[in-house]
Each structure stands twice: as structure tokens, then as C-alpha cells.
N, CA, C and O of each residue as an XYZ file, in Angstrom:
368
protein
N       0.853     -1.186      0.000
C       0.000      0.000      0.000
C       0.894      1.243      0.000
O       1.887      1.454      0.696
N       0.402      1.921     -0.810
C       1.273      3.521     -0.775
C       0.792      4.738      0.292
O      -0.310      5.202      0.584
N       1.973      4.980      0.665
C       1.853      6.300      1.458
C       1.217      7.583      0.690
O       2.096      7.919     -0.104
N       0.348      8.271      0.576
C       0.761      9.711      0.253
C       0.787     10.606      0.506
O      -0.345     11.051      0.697
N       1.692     11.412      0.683
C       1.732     13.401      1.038
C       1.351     14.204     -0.311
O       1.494     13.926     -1.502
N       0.836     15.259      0.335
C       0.342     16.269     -0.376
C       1.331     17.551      0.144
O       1.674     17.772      1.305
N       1.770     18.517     -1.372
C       2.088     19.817     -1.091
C       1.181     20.815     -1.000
O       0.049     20.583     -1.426
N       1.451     21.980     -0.493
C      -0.048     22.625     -0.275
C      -0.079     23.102     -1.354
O      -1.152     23.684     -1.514
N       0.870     23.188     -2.614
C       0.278     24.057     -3.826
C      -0.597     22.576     -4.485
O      -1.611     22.790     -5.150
N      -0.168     21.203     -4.270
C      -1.241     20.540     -4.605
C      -2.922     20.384     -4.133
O      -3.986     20.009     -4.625
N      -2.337     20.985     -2.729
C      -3.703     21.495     -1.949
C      -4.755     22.014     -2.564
O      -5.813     21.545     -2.984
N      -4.158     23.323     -2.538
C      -4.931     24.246     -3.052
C      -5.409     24.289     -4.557
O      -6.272     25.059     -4.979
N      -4.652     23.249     -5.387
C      -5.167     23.001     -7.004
C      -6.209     21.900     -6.789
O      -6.932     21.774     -7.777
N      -6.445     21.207     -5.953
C      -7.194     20.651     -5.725
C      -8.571     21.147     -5.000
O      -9.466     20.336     -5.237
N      -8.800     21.717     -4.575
C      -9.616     22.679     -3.878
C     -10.277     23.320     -5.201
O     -11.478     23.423     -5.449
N      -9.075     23.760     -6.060
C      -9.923     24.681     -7.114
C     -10.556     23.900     -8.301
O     -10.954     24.481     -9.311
N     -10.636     22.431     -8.112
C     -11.669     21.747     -9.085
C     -12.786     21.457     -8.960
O     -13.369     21.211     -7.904
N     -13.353     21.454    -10.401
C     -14.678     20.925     -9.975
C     -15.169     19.453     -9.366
O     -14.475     18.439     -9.438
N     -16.343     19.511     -8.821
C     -16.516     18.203     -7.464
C     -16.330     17.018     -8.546
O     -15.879     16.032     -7.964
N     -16.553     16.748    -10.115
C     -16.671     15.537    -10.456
C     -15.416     15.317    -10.607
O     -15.152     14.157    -10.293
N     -13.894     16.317    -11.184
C     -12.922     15.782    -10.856
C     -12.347     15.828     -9.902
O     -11.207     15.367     -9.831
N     -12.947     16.384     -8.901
C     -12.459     16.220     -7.440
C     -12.681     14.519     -7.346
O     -11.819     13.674     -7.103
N     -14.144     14.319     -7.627
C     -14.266     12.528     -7.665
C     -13.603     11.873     -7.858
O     -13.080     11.006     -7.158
N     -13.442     12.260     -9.227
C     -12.906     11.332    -10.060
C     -11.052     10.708     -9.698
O     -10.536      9.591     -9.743
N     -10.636     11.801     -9.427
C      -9.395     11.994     -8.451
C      -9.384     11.131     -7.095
O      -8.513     10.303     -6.831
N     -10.106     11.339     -6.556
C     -10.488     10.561     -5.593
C      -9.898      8.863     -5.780
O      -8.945      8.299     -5.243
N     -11.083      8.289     -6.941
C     -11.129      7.136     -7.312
C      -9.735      6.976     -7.956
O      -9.171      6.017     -7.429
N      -9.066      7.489     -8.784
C      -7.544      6.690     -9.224
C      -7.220      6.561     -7.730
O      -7.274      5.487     -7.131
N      -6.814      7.960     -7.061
C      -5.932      7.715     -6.201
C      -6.310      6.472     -5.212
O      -5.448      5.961     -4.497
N      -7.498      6.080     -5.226
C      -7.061      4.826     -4.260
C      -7.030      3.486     -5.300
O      -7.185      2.363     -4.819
N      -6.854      3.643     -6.514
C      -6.268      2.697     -7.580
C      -4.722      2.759     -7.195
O      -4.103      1.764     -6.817
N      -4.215      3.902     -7.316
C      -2.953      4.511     -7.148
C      -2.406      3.680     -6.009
O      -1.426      2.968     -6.230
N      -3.038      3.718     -4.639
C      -2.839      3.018     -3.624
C      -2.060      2.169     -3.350
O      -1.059      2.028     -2.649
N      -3.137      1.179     -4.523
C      -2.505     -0.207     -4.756
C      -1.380     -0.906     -5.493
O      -0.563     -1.800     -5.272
N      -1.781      0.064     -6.645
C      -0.642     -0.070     -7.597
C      -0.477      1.013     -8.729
O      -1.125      1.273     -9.744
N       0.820      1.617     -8.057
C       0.943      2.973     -9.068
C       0.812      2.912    -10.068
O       0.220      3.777    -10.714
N       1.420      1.655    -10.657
C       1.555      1.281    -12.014
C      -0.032      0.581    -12.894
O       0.080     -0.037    -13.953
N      -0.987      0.750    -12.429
C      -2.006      0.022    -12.925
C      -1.974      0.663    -14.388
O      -1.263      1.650    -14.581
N      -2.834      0.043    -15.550
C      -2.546      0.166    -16.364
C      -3.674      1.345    -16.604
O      -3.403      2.209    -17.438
N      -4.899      1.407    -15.920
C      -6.161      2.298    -16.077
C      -5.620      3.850    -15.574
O      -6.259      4.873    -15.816
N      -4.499      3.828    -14.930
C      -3.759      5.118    -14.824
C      -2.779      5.777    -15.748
O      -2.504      6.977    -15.738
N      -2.255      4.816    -16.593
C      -1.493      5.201    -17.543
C      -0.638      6.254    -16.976
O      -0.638      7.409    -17.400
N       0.358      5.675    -15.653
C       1.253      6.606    -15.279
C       2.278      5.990    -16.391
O       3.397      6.481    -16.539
N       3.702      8.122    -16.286
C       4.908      7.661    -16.808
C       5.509      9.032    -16.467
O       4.960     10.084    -16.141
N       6.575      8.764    -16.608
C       7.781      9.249    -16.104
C       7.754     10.449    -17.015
O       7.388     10.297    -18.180
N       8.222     11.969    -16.433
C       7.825     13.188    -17.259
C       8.948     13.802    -17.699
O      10.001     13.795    -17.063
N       8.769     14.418    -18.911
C      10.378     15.163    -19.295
C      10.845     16.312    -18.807
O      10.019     17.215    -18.939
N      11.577     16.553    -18.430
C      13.104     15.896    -18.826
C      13.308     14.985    -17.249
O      13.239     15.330    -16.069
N      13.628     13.488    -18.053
C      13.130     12.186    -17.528
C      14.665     12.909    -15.594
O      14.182     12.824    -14.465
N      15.445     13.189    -15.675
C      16.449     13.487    -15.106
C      16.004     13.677    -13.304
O      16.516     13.225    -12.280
N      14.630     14.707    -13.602
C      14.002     15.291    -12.440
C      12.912     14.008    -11.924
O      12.296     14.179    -10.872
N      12.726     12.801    -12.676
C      12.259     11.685    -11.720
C      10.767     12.168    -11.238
O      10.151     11.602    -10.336
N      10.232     13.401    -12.039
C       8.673     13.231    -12.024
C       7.725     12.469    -12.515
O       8.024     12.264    -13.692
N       6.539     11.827    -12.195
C       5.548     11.166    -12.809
C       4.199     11.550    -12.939
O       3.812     12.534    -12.308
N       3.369     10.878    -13.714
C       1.763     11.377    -13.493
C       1.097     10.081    -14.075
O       1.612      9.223    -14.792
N       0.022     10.149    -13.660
C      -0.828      9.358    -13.971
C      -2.077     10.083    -14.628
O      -1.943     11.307    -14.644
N      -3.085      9.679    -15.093
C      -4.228     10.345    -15.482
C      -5.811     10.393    -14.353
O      -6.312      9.306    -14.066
N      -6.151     11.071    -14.069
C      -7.069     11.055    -13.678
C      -8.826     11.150    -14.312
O      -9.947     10.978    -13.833
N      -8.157     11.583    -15.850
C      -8.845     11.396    -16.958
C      -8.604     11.893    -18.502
O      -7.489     12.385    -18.676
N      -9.020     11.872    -19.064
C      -8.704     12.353    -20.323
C      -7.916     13.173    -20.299
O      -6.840     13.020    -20.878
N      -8.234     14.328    -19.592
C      -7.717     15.844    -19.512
C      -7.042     16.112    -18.555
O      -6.151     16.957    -18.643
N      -7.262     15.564    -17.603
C      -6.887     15.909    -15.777
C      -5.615     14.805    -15.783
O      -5.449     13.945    -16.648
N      -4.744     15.040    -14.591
C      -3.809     14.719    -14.348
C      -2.866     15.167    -12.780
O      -2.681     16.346    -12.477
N      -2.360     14.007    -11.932
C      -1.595     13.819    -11.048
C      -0.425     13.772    -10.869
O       0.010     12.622    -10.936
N       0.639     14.876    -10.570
C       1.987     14.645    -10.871
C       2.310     14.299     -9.609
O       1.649     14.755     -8.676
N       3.347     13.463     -9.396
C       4.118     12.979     -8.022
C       5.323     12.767     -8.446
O       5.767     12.614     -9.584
N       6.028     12.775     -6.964
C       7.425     12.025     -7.087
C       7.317     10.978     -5.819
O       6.526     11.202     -4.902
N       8.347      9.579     -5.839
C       8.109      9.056     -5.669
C       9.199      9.360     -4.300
O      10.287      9.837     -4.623
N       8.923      9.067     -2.546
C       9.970      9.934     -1.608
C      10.965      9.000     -1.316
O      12.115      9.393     -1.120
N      10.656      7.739     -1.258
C      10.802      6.398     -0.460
C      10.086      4.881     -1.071
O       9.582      4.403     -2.088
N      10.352      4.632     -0.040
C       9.862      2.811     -0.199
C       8.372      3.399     -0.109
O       8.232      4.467      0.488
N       7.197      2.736     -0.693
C       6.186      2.776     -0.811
C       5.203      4.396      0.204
O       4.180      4.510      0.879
N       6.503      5.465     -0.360
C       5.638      6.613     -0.273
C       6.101      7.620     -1.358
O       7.216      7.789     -1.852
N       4.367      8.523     -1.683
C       4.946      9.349     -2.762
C       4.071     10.679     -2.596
O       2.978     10.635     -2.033
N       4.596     11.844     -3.104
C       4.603     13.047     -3.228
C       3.589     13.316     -4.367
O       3.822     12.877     -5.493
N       2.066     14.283     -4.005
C       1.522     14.371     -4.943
C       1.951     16.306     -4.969
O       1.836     17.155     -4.085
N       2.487     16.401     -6.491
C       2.837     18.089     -6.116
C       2.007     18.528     -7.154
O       2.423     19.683     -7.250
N       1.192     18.433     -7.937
C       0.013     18.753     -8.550
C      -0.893     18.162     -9.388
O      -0.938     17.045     -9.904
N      -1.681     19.220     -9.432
C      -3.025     17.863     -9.821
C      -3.243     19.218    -10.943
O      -2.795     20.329    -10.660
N      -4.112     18.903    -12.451
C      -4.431     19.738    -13.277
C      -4.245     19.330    -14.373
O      -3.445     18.423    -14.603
N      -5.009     19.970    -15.354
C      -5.496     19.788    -17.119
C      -3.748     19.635    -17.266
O      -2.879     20.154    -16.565
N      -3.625     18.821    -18.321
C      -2.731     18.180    -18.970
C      -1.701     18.810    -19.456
O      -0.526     18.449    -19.515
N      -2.496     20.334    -20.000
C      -1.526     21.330    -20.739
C      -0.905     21.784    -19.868
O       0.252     22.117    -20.124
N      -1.497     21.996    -18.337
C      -0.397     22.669    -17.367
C       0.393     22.458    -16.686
O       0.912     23.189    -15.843
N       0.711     20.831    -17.112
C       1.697     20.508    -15.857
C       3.598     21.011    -16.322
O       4.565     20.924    -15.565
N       3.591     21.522    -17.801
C       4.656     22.329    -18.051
C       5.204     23.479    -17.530
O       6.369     23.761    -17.248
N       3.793     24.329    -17.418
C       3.562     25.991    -16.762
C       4.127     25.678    -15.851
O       5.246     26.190    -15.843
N       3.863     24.853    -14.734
C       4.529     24.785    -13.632
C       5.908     24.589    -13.344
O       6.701     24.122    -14.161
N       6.244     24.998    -12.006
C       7.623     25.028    -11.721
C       8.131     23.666    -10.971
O       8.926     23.630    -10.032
N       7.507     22.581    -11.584
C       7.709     21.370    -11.124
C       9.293     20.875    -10.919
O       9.770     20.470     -9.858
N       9.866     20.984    -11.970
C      11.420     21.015    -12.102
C      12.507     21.287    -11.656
O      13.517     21.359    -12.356
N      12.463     21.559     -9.921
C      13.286     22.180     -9.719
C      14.192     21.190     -8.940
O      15.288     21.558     -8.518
């Protein structure tokens, strides 16, 4: 079973969705739980591969970035539409 922490800027992007992908979020993440790697998440490793970020989908559009901290715990540092997980200052 996976650990997870939340950053508060994932906090607060989460807060600012609407309740069905608040749901919907919900439901991977306790897919996620079990197995990061399930295939209905279609996680993978984000570019530039170096910084060891990942995401999974939470749906078509929506999306979960983490890093992974430890043995079966991981870092969710944002949640959001697909196009934005570049904008962000994930990379550092």
C-alpha cells in the first residue's frame, strides 16, 4: 500500500476543481494506492526524464503529478489539465 503526502500548492489546485474531478481523483488515487503502475492510470515518467517526475491520469484531460519519496511513499505536487503541468515550476 502507498503512502501519500500532499504539497499545499497541490492542496490548493485541488480545492480549485470541480466536485466531479475532485471525484474522479479521488477514485484513481485509491487505484494509485494499490498499484501505481495500474494500467487504467497510464502513469509515466515526465520530461526531462532526469528530475524523476511522474503522473498518472485522472482522466482524459486531468492529471496527477508525483514524485516518488521512499519505499512505498509518494509526493503528490500537482493535480491539473494536462496542458499545465509544463507551466509549472515542477522542475526544480
Amino acid at each position: 500500500m502507498i503512502t501519500i503526502y500532499t504539497t499545499n500548492t497541490f492542496d490548493k489546485l485541488f480545492e480549485k476543481l470541480g466536485y466531479e474531478i475532485q471525484k474522479k481523483a479521488a477514485n484513481k488515487t485509491e487505484i494509485f494506492k494499490e498499484n501505481p503502475f495500474n494500467s487504467i492510470l497510464r502513469t509515466e515518467k515526465l520530461h526531462p526524464k532526469k528530475f524523476d517526475v511522474w503522473s498518472f491520469r485522472v482522466d482524459i484531460n486531468y492529471r496527477i503529478v508525483f514524485q516518488f519519496i521512499g519505499q512505498n511513499k509518494v509526493l503528490f505536487i500537482f493535480v491539473g489539465h494536462h496542458n499545465q503541468i509544463y507551466k509549472y515550476d515542477l522542475f526544480k
